[in-house]
N, C-alpha and C positions, 0 to 999 in steps of 0.2 A: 730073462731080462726084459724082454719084449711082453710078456705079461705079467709084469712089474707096472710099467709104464701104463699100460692100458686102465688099471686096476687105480693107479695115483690120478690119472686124467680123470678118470668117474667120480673117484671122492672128491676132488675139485671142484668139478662140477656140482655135485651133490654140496659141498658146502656155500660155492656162490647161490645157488639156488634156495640152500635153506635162509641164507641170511638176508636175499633180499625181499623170500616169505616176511621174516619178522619185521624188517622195516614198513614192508606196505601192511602187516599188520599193526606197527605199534602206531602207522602214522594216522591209520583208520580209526583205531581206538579213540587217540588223544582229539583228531582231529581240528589240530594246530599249525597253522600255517606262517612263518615269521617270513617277514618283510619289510626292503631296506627302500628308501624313499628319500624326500625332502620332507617341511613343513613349510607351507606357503606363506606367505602375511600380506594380505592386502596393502594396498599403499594408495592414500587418499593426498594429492597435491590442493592443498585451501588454500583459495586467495579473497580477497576485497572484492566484492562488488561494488566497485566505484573508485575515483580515482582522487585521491586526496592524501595529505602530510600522514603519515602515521605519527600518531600521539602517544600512545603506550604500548610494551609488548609486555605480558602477566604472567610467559609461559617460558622455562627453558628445556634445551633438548633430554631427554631420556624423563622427564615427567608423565607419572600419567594424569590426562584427562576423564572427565564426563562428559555422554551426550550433553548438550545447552550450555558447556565453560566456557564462559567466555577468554577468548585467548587472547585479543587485543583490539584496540580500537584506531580510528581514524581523527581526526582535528574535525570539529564539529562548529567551530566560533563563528564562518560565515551562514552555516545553516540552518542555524536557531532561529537564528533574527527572520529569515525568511518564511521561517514555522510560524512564529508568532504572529507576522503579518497577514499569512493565509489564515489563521483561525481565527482573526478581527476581522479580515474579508467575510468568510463564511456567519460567523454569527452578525455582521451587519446586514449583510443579505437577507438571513432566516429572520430578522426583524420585520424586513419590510416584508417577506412573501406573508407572514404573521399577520401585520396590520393590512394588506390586503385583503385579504381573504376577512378580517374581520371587520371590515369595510368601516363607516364613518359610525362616530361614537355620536350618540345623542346630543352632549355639547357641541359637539361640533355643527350638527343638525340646525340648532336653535342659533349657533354663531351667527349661522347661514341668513335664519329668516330675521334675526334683528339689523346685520347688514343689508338686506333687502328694504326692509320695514325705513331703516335711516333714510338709503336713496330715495325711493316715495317720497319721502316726507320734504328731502332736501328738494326732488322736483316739484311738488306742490308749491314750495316756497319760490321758486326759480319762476314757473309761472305765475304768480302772484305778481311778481315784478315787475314780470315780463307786460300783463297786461297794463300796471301804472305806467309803465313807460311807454305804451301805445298811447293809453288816455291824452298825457302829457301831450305826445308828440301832435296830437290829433288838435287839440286845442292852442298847439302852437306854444306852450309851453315849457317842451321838452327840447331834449338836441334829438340828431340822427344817429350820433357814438353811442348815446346811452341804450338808444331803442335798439341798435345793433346787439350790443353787449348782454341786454336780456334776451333777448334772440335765443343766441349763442350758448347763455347759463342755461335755458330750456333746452338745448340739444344733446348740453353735455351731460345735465340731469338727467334726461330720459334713458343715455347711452350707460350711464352707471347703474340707475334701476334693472336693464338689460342684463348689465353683465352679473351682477347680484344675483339676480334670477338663473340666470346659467348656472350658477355659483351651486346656487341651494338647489338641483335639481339633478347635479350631480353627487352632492352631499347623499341624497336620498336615493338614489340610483345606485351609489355604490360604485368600486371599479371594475371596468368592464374584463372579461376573461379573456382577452389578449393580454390585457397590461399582466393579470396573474402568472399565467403564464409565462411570460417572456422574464418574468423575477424569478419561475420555480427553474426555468432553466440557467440564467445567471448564479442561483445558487446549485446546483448540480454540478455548473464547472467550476465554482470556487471548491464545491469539496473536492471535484478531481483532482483540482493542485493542490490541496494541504493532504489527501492520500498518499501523493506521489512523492511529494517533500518529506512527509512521515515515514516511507518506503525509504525513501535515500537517508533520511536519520537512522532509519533501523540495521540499515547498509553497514552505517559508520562502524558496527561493532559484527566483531567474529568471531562465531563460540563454533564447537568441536562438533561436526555433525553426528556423531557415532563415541560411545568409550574407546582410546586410543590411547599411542604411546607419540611424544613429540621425538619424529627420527631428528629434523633438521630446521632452525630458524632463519627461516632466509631473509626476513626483512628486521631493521630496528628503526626504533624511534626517528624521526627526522625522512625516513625513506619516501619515497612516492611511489604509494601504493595504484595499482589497477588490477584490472581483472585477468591481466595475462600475465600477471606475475605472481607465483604463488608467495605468500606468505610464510608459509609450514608444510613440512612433509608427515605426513601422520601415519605410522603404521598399526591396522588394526587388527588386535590379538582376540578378538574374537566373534565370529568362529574361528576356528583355524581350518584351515585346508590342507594335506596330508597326500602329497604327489609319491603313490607308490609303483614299485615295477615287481608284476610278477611273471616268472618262468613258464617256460610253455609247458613242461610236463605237469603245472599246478593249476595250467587254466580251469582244468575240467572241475577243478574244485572248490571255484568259485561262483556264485548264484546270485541274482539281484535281491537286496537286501541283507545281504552277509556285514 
C-alpha cells in the first residue's frame, strides 16, 4: 500500500511538472502577452480669452470637432467700432510720417518764394509812403498821425518779409529729424493699439485647439464669458493613452519598445 502511494506521488509530480514544461513552452513559442488596463482620453477645459456676452454657441455635446472649428463666439458690437478708429488713427499717422520724410513739394517751394516776393514788394511800397509822409511833415504840410502810421506800415512790412523768409527757408530745408521721428514713433503706438484690439477681436471667437469630441457645453448664448470659466469640456480621442497593469511573473518579459 505504502508503495502505491509513493509511485502515485511521482506521477503527480511528473505530470505537474510536464504540464507546466508545455505552458512555458507554448508561452515562449506564441510569445503573447494579454492585458487588462484602462483607455485614457485626455480632457481639454476651453474657455474665452476675454470677458464678454456670449453671442452664439455652433457646437453641441457628443459632436465631433476639427483642429481650427470654430465652436463659438463672443458679442463683438462695441469692439469694432474701436477697430475701425485705430486703423483711421494708424493710416492718418503713416500719412504724415510719409509727407515728412518726403519733405516739401516744389509748389509749395515756389508758394514760399512768391509770398516772400509779395511782402518785399508790399514793404517797398510801405516805405515809399513812409518817406511822403516825412516830406510832408517836414515842410509843414503833413500831420504827426499820418508820419506815425507810415512809421509803423514800415515795421510791419519789414516783420512780414521776415517771417516769409523763415517761411521759404524752411520750405527748402525740409523737416528737421526730430519732428520724423517723434511721427515714426506716434505711429508705432497707433499700430500697437489696433494689434491689441485686432488680438481681442480674434479673442471674441473659439475654435477646437486639437480634433476632439464635445463632452460638456457649459456656457449658452447670453452667458458672461471669461477666462476662468470654461466654455467646453473636450475630450481628445486621439492619441489614446492605454493605462495597463502587468504581473510580476510577466515583467521579465517586457523590454523598452515592445
Amino acid at each position: 500500500m505504502r508503495r502505491r502511494l509513493v509511485i502515485f506521488a511521482i506521477a503527480a509530480l511528473l505530470v505537474v511538472a510536464g504540464g507546466y514544461w508545455w505552458l512555458a513552452r507554448q508561452r515562449t513559442a506564441t510569445d503573447e502577452l494579454t492585458l487588462y488596463g484602462n483607455v485614457d482620453l485626455r480632457q481639454v477645459a476651453l474657455a474665452f480669452n476675454g470677458n464678454e456676452r456670449v453671442a452664439e454657441v455652433l457646437v453641441e455635446e457628443g459632436d465631433r470637432v476639427r483642429q481650427g472649428q470654430l465652436l463659438a463666439r463672443l458679442d463683438t458690437s462695441r469692439l469694432e467700432p474701436q477697430v475701425a478708429q485705430a486703423e483711421a488713427q494708424v493710416a492718418a499717422q503713416r500719412a504724415v510720417v510719409e509727407r515728412l520724410h518726403n519733405g516739401s513739394r516744389p509748389e509749395e517751394i515756389a508758394q514760399s518764394r512768391a509770398n516772400l516776393e509779395q511782402a518785399k514788394a508790399d514793404a517797398a511800397n510801405a516805405r515809399r509812403l513812409f518817406e511822403r509822409k516825412q516830406d510832408l511833415l517836414n515842410k509843414g504840410a503833413g500831420s504827426q498821425q499820418d508820419y506815425d502810421n507810415a512809421k509803423a506800415g514800415i515795421e510791419m512790412a519789414d516783420a512780414r518779409v521776415d517771417l516769409n523768409q523763415k517761411a521759404l527757408d524752411l520750405s527748402v530745408a525740409g523737416p528737421r529729424k526730430e519732428d520724423i521721428a517723434q511721427a515714426e514713433a506716434q505711429l508705432r503706438g497707433n499700430e500697437a493699439q489696433l494689434n491689441y484690439l485686432r488680438a481681442q477681436l480674434g479673442d471674441a471667437r473659439l475654435v477646437a485647439p486639437t480634433d476632439a469630441v464635445i463632452r460638456s457645453r457649459l456656457l449658452e448664448p447670453g452667458d458672461m464669458a471669461s477666462p476662468q470659466r470654461p466654455a467646453f469640456s473636450l475630450a481628445v480621442t486621439d492619441p489614446k493613452w492605454v493605462r495597463a497593469y502587468v504581473s510580476e511573473r510577466d515583467l521579465g518579459r517586457l523590454h523598452p519598445g515592445d
